[in-house]
N, C-alpha and C positions, 0 to 999 in steps of 0.2 A: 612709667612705661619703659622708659629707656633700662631700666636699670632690669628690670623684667626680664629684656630684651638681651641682657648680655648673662643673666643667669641661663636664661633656654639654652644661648650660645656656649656656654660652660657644661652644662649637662649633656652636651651631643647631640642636640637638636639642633639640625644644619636647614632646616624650617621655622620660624618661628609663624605666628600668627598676623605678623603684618604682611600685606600683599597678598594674604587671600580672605580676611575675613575682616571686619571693624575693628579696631583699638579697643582696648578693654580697660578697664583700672586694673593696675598693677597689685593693689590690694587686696583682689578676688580673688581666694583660692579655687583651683584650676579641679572642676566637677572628673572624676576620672569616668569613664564611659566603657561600657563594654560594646564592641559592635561585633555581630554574629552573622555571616555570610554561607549560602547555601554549601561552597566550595570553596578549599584556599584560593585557588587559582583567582575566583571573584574576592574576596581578601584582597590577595594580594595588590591584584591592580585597584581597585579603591584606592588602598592607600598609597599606591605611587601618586592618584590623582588626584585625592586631597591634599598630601605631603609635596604639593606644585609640583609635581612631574618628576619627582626623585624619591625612589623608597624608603623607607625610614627603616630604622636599626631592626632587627627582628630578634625572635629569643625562640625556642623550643618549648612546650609544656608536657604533659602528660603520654598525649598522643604525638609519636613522631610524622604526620600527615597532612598537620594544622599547627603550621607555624602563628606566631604572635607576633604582630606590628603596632609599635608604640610612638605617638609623633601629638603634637598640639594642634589645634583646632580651638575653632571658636562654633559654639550649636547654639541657637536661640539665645545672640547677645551672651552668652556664659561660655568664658574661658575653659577649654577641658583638655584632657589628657586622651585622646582616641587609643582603646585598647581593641586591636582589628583580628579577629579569629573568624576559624569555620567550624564545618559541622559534613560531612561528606552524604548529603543527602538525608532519607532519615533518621532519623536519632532514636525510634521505637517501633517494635515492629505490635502486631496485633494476632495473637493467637488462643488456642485454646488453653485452658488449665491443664497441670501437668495431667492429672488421670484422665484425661480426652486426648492425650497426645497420641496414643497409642492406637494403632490401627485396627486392633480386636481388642481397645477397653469396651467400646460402646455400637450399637446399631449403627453405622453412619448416617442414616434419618435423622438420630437424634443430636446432630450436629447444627443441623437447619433451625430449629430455636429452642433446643433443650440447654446444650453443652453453655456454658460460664465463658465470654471471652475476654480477656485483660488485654490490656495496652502496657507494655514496659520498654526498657530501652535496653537494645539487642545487644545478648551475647558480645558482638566483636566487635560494637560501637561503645565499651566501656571506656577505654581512654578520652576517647572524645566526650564522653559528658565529663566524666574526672576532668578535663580542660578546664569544662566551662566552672563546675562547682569552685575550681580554685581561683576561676579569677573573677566572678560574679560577687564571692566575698568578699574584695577591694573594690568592687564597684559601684556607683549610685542610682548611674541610667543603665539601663538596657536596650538597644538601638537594633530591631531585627532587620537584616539586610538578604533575606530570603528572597526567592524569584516571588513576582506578583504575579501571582495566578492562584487557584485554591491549593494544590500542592506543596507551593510555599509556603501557604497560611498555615497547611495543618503543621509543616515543619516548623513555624514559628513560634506554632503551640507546644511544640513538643519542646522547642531550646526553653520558651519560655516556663513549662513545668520544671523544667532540672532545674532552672538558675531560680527559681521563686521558693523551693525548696532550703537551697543554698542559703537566699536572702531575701525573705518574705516582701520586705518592704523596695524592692529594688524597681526605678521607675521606668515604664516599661515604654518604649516609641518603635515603631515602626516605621520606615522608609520605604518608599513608594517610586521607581527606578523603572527605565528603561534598557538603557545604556549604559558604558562604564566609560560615559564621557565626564568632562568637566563640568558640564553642563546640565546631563541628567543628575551625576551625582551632588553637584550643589544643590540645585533645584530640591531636590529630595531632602534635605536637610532642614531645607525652609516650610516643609510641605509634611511634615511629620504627623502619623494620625496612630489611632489606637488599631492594633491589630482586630482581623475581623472574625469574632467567635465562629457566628454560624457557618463562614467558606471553611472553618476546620472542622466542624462537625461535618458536615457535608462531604468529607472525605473519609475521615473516621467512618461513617454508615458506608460507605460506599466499600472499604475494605474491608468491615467486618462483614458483610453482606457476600463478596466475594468469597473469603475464609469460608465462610458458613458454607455456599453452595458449589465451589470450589472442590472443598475437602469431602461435603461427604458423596458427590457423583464420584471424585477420582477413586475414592479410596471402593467403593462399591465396585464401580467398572471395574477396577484393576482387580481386586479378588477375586470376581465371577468370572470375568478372559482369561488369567492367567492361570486358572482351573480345568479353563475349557478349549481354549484356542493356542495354537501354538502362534506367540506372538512373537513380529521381526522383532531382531535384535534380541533375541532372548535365549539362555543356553541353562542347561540344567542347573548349576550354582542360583543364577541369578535372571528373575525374568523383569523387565519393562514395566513402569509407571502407564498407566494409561490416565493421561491428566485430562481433567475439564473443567474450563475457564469460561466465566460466566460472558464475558467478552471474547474469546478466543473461535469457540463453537459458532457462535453466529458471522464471526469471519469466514472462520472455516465451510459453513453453512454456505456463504457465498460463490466459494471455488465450486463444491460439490453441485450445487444448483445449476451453474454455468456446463459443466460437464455433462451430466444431465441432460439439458438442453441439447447439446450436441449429439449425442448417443440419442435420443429420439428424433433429432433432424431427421425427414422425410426428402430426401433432395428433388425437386421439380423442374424439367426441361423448361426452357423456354426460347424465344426465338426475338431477334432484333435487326433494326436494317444500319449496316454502317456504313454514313456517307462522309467522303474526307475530298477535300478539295486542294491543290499545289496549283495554283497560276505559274504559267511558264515551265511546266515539266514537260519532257521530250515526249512523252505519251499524253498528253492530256486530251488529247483530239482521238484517242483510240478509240476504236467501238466497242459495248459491252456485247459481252455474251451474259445471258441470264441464265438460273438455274436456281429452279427453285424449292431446291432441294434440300437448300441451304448447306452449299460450297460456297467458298468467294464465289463471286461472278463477274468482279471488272478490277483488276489490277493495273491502272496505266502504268506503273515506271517499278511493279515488283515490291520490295520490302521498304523501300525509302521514301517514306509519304513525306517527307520533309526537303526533298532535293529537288528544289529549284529555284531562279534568280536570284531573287531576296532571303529566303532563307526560312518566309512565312506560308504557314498554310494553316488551312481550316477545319476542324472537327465539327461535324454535324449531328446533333443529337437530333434522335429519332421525336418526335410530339408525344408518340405512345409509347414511348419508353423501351418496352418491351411487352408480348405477348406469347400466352402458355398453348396457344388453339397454333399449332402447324400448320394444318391445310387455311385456315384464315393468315396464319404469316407468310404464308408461301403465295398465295392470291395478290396478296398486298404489294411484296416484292415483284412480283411479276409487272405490278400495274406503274413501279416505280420505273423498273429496268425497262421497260418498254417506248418508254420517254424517251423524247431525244436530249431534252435537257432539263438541271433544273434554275430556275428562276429563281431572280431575289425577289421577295414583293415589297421585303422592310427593310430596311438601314435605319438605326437611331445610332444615337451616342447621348451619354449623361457624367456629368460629374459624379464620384463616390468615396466615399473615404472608409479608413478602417482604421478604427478608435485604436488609441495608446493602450497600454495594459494598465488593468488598474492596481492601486496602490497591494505591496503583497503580502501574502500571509503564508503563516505554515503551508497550506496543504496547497496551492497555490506555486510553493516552492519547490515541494517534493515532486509535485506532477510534472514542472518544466525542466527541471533538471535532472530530472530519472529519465526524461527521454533525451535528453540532450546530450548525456555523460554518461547514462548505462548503471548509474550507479543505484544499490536499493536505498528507499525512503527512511529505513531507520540508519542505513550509514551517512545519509546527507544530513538526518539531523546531529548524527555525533560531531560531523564536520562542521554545522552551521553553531553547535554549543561552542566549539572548541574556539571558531575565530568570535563568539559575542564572548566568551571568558577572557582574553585577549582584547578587545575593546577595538575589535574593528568592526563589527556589525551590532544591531540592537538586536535585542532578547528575539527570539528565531520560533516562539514559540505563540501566537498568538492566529484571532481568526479576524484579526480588523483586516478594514481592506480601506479604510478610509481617513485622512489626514486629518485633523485639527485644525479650526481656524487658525490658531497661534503659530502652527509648526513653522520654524525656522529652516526656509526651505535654501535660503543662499548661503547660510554657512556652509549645507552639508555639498552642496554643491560648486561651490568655492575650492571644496576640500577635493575635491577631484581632480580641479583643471591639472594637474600636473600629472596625473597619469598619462604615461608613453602612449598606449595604444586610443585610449576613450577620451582623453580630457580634453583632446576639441571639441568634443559636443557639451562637455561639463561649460567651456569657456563661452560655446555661441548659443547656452538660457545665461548665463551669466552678461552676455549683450545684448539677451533683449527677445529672445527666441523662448526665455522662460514660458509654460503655460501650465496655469494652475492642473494638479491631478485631478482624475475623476474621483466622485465618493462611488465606492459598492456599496453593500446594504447588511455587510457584518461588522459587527462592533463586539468586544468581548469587556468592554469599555475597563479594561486591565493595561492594556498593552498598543500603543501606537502599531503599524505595519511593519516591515522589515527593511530598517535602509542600513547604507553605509554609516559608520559615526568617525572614522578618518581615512585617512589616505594610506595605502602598505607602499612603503617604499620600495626599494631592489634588496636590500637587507630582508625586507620584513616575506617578499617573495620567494628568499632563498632559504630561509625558515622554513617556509610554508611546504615548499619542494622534499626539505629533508626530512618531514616529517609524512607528510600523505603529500601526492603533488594534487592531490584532487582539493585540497585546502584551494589553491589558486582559484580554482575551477568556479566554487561554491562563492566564495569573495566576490571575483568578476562577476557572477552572475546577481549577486546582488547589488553591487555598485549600476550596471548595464542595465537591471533593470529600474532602479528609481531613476535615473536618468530618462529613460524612454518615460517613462510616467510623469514627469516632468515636462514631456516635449507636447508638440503638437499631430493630431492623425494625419496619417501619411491621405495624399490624396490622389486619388487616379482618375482619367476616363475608359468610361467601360463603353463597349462599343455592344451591339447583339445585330447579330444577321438573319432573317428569315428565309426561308427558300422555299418552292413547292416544286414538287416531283410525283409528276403520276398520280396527283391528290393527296399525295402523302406531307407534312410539313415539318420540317427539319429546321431547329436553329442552333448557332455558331455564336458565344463570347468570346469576347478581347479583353482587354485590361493592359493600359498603360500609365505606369505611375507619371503622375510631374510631380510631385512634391515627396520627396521621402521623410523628412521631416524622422517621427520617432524610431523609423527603422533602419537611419545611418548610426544608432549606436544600438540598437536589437536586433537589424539582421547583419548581412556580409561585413557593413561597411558603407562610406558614402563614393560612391563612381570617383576615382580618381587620389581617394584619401586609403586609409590604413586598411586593411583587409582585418576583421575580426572574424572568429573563429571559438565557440562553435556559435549559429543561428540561430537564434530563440523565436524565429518569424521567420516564415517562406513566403509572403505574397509579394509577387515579382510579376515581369511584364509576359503577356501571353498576347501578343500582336495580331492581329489578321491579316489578311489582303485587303487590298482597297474593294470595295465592292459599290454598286448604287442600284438602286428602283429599276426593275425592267430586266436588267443583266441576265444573261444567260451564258452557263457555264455547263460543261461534261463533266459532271465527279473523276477524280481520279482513281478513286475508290470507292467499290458499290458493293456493296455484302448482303447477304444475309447469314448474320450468325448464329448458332447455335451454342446454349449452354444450358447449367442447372443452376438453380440458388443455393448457396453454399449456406452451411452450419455456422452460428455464431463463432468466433476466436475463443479462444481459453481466456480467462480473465490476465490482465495485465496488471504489477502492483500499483498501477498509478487508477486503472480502474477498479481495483479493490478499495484504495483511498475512498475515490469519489461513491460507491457502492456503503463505504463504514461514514464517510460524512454526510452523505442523505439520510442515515438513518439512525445516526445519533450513536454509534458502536465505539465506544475508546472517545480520549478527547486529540486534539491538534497533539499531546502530548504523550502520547502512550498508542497512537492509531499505528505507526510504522513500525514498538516493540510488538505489537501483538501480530503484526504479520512475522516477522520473522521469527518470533517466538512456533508456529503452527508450522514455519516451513522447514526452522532448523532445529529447534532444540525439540520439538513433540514430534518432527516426522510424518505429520499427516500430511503436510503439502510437499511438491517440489516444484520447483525452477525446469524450465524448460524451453523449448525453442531463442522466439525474440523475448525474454523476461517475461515469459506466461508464465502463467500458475495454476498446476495439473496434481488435483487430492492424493493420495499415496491408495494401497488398498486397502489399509488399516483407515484413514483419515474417512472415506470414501463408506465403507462399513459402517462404521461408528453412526455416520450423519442417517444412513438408510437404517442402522438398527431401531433406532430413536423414532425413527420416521412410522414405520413398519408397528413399533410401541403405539404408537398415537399419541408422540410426544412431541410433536415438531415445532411446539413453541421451545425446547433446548436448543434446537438449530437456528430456529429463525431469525429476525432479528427485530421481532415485536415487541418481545419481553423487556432485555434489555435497554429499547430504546425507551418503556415507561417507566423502567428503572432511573436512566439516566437522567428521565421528566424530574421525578421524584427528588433526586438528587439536585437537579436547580431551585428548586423549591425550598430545600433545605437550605442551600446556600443563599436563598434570597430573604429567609427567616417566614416564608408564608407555608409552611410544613413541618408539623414535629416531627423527631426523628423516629420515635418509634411507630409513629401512624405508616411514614415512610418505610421502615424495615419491613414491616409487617405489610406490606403491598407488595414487596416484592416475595417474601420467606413463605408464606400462607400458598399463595399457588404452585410455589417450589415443593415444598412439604407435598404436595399431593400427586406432586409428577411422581418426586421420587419412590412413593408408596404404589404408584404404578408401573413404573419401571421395575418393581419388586415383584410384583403378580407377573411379568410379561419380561423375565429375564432371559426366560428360552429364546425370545425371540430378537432380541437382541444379539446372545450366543451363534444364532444360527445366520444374522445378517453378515457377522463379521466373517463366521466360515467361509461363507459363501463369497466373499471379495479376497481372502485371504488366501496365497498360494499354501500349498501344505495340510489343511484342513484339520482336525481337531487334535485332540490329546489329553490325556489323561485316564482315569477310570471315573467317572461319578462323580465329576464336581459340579460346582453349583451351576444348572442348566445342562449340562452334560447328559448325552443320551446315551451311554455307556458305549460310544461307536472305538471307542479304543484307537485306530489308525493304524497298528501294528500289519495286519493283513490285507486282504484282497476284497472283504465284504462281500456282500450278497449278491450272487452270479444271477445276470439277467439273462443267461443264455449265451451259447456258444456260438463264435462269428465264422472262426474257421481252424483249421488244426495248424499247429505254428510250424512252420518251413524250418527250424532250428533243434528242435528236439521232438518234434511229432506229437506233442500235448497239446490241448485242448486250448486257443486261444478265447474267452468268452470276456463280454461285458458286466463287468462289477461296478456295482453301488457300494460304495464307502459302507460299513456296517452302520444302519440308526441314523445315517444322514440322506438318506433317499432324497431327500427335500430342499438337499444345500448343494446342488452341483457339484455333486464328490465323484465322480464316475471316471472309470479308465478301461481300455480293453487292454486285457493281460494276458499272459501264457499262466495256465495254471501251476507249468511247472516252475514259478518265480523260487518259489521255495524251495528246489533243489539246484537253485541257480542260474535258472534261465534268464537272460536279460530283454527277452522280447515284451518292452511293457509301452503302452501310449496313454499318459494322460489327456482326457477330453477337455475341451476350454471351457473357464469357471462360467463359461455364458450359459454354459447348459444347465438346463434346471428339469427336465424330463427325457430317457433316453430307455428302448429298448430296441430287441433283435427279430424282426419280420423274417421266420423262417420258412417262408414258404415263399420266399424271393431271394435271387440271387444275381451276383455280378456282372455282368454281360461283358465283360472282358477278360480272355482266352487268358490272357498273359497274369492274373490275378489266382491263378489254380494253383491249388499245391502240388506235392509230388504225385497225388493219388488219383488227380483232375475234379476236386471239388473244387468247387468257388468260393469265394465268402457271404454268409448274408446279407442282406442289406442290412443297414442299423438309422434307426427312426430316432432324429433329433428335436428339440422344441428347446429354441437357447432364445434368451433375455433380450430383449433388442436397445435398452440401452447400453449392455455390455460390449455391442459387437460394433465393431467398427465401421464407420459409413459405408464403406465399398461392400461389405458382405452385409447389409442390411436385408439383403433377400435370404439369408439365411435362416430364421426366425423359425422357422418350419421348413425340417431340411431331413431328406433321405436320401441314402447313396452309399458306398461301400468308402470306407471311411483308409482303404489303404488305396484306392485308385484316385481317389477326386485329393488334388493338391492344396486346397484350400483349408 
């Protein structure tokens, strides 16, 4: 062994195999090993942390991208030679035969299960298998060190076709990892299993499936639009892809629905009584005036319901919430304000707590810190890849929410106590303040949750900064969080006040913590200790007055107010998230590329307001064309989700694959054969959301409405103040039916510029000539007036406040709306 020992040391091995692995006989020629990692970057660190925490020598191969790390090891009692390489993601991609490539070889139908689809290893990933082939042939094992998830698997499959090629007989392990700790990665070594066929088929159906219904909706929609509709971003060389993704539309499907929603909101008045109470304010003894008309009616001390001695005062919720009946809310108030005071009848208090957060997962992650930091769900996960490739967080990709008996919860948190701002709390579970996490109820039984696996020191912070400073951000928030998951529920007394007034009953909560327990390292901070920043938890103290049984009190404030009920919000990415994880759309791994895929690279969505997400008029079209087809299982997200069923099935080996294709490609096939009958109306949805409106001559769907001119004159409105020609209402020509309409001067065409487009809401519009303006000041030179013109526009086009519009007549140059 000794002698072993100083050949390694002669060859440049500044590792040998003692101090990390058993003693070996020195006799046993040393097994050489190929190990294959999803990404160098994962490579790399491996082998700093089997080579004891120092890199070992590296070389170049084939590919300049995926370097080679060569160092000694010991794997199952056998001396070996670790040869440590990547593979940058896939290594094959999956498409059609060359003669299917082409956009006018075949029907696009017959893409959905006609066309031949092959699996081969892509175009600009040939260096990278040339790697492997060259050094799979010195090798004897093959070690896959892919992410553990199915997307790993299938890439595992794929390293392992190139190198089995290489060298038939090469024996093949798979490593089963968390972390790029010490710990995971030994473990892993000891724990070696055969890679797992069906989780790679079950990816395989799932992309060919995609390919299939993918290519031939895009390639269909994009020839019929770009024939017929003049789409954004499209100039005469070159027009616009219109893509559709079998996962992508049912996203999209979600924005469009949410809008939707909004645009048919009906808003309804309603009426409430607000009673607010300040002990010791200068007014509080003042008398009301009622009015139940619903104004305020008793202001003691004006805007500052909070100014007085203490600093406490009290909101009283109405018992009835609110009521839509006026003259019964005004009755009511009247019977309240008429009071001279109101009464406590109850005073309780009870102890309450509010549970730690549970152990985290993906989408878990993206939700609390997309509100926290602002930032979108697929840049947190490139930041949560980049510090787990880096070997400061575990694999970032998973849906457990639930610990492991075994999990070794005091290393990880050992490993903390030395952070500046948090590792007092790391230090007081490490004396004794630990409390076991709660389990949730997902398991993807791949992947432990998301903790810390070390400590970043002020070096590894100022890395973090010069590359994105939001690295720090994503770190803290997962160190911050498995700490609070670790702690105990903060506990509070909640106090509730009852009162009566005029028969009416009104009650007031309190809440005062005494134990902050998991929200000194989740919210501010603990009273007196480090302020942290930013708060992943608000429940904080909301005091009352002292009150008891009997008391009588004058409101300081006595209302009755008036409002409507507002329209749902736009959807938010993080309620997109939870909208694609209810209903099975993308996994933990691919749910944040397909939003941003829809909002930035397709154009159908955008970014708005606080991080809403509001369809494009193209995105928005598209979903109502489909709809309008009688094809709404494209948008929804039913399909899909029995897809994704299928897909489990697959990877649990209780589903063939073709049984599986064929459940989803058979009801596809028949959409598409009717989206082919019913292309006009598709054509004519997107018009109609699209500014600009058609183009061409007679392409497919195409009403030969041209767009060049002024279309079909519905009648003259009034003579134009600019060159004394005829101004009258035109119908786009052959689109009468798609909101094309504008009132123009006839003389456009010898130059006049008097032209008004009408809004895409209108979908019927003519000119009542036997009605006119009734304002003097709307006459031309000659004292006609204009006629009226008769609207009938979309009501979920129009926007809340003109929802009375819907059916609308008036002289379209006097009314400013």
């Amino acid at each position: 062994v000794g002698t072993l020992q100083s050949d390694l040391r002669a060859s440049g091995c500044s590792n040998g195999w003692f101090g990390i692995a058993a003693p070996v006989a020195a006799a046993m020629p040393p097994i050489r090993v190929l190990n294959v990692a999803e990404k160098p970057s994962v490579a790399k660190e491996v082998s700093r942390v089997l080579n004891g925490g120092q890199l070992p020598p590296s070389r170049r191969g084939p590919s300049p991208y995926n370097a080679i790390w060569e160092f000694p090891y010991t794997v199952e009692n056998k001396p070996c030679v670790m040869v440590f390489t990547s593979v940058t993601g896939h290594l094959m991609e999956v498409d059609f035969e060359p003669k299917h490539k082409s956009w006018h070889a075949c029907n696009p139908g017959f893409l959905i299960e006609g066309a031949p689809v092959i699996k081969q290893v892509a175009r600009d990933k040939g260096p990278v298998a040339e790697n492997l082939v060259k050094e799979a042939k010195r090798c004897a094992w093959l070690i896959l060190w892919l992410d553990c998830d199915r997307e790993g698997e299938n890439i595992a499959f794929e390293v392992l076709d190139v190198c089995r090629k290489a060298k038939p007989n090469i024996v093949v392990k798979r490593a089963q990892f968390s972390a790029l700790s010490w710990n995971d990665v030994t473990r892993a070594l000891t724990t070696l299993r055969a890679p797992n066929e069906n989780e790679a088929k079950a990816v395989d159906m799932r992309q060919e499936i995609d390919l299939r219904i993918g290519a031939s909706f895009t390639r269909f929609t994009t020839m019929l639009l770009q024939n017929s509709v003049a789409l954004p971003g499209g100039t005469v060389d070159r027009q616009p892809v219109v893509s559709y993704g079998p996962c992508q539309f049912p996203t999209l499907g979600f924005i469009v629905q949410r809008k939707w929603d909004i645009d048919a909101h009906v808003p309804e008045r309603f009426w409430k009584i607000v009673l607010k109470h300040a002990p010791g304010s200068a007014n509080a003894n003042a008398n009301a005036n009622a009015n139940a008309d619903g104004d305020e009616t008793r202001s003691r001390h004006g805007q500052n319901n909070k100014s007085n001695h203490d600093g406490s005062f009290a909101e009283f919720l109405w018992s009835r919430n609110r009521l839509f009946d006026q003259d019964l809310s005004g009755l009511l108030f009247r019977a309240v304000s008429s009071a001279a005071f109101a009464t406590v009848v109850d005073e309780s208090g009870r102890p309450t707590n509010r549970a730690q957060p549970l152990p985290l997962n993906t989408l878990e992650m993206q939700k609390r810190l997309n509100r926290a930091i602002r930032v979108s769900p697929n840049e947190i996960m490139n930041l949560a890849e980049e510090l787990y490739q880096q070997g400061f967080i575990s694999y970032p990709r998973t849906e457990t929410d639930s610990f492991q008996t075994d999990f070794d919860f005091k290393t990880t948190i050992d490993a903390l106590a030395g952070h500046p701002q948090f590792g007092f709390h790391a230090q007081a579970l490490s004396n004794g303040r630990f409390h076991r996490p709660r389990a949730g109820s997902n398991n993807d039984n791949a992947h432990p949750p998301i903790y810390p696996t070390k400590l970043a020191s002020g070096n590894d912070y100022e890395t973090f900064r010069r590359k994105n400073a939001n690295l720090v951000k994503v770190y803290e928030f997962v160190a911050r969080h498995f700490l609070a998951c670790c702690s105990a529920p903060a506990v509070a007394h909640k106090t509730t006040v009852r009162v009566l007034m005029g028969g009416e009953a009104f009650t007031a909560t309190g809440l005062m913590i005494k134990e902050m327990n998991y929200l000194d390292v989740y919210g501010k901070g603990p009273v007196g200790g480090p302020r942290l920043d930013p708060s992943y938890d608000s429940w904080s103290n909301n005091t009352l007055p002292t009150y008891h049984v009997g008391q009588q009190f004058t409101p300081t404030t006595l209302r009755l107010d008036q409002s409507q009920t507002a329209a749902p919000a736009l959807l938010s990415e993080v309620d997109l998230l939870q909208k694609m994880e209810n209903h099975q759309i993308g996994t933990d791994a691919t749910q944040a590329a397909h939003i941003e895929k829809i909002v930035g690279e397709r154009g159908y969505a955008v970014k708005v307001g606080e991080n809403r997400l509001k369809p494009t008029e193209l995105g928005e079209g598209l979903v109502a064309g489909y709809s309008r087809a009688g094809l709404d299982h494209l948008w929804l997200p039913t399909k899909r989700a029995e897809t994704e069923a299928d897909v489990s099935k697959v990877a649990a080996g209780r589903l063939a694959v073709d049984v599986a294709k064929k459940n989803t490609t058979a009801p596809m096939l028949l959409a598409f054969r009717e989206l082919e009958r019913n292309k006009a109306t598709l054509v004519q949805a997107v018009r109609e959301f699209l500014p600009g409106g058609a183009h061409g001559d007679g392409g497919p769907g195409d009403d030969g409405g041209g767009g060049g001119g002024l279309g079909d004159t519905l009648g003259m409105v009034r003579r134009c103040g600019a060159c004394g020609d005829h101004v009258e209402l035109f119908c786009r020509a052959g689109a009468c039916d798609s909101s094309s309409f504008e009132i123009a001067c006839a003389g456009v065409v010898r130059g006049c510029s008097s032209r008004l487009r009408l809004p895409d809401a209108v979908v019927e519009a003519a000119v009542d000539a036997m009605r006119e303006c009734g304002n003097d000041a709307c006459a031309d030179r000659n004292g006609q007036r204009a006629h009226v013109v008769e609207l009938r526009m979309r009501a979920r086009r129009l926007p809340p406040r003109w929802a009375d519009m819907q059916q609308w007549s008036g002289c379209v140059f006097c009314d400013k709306r």
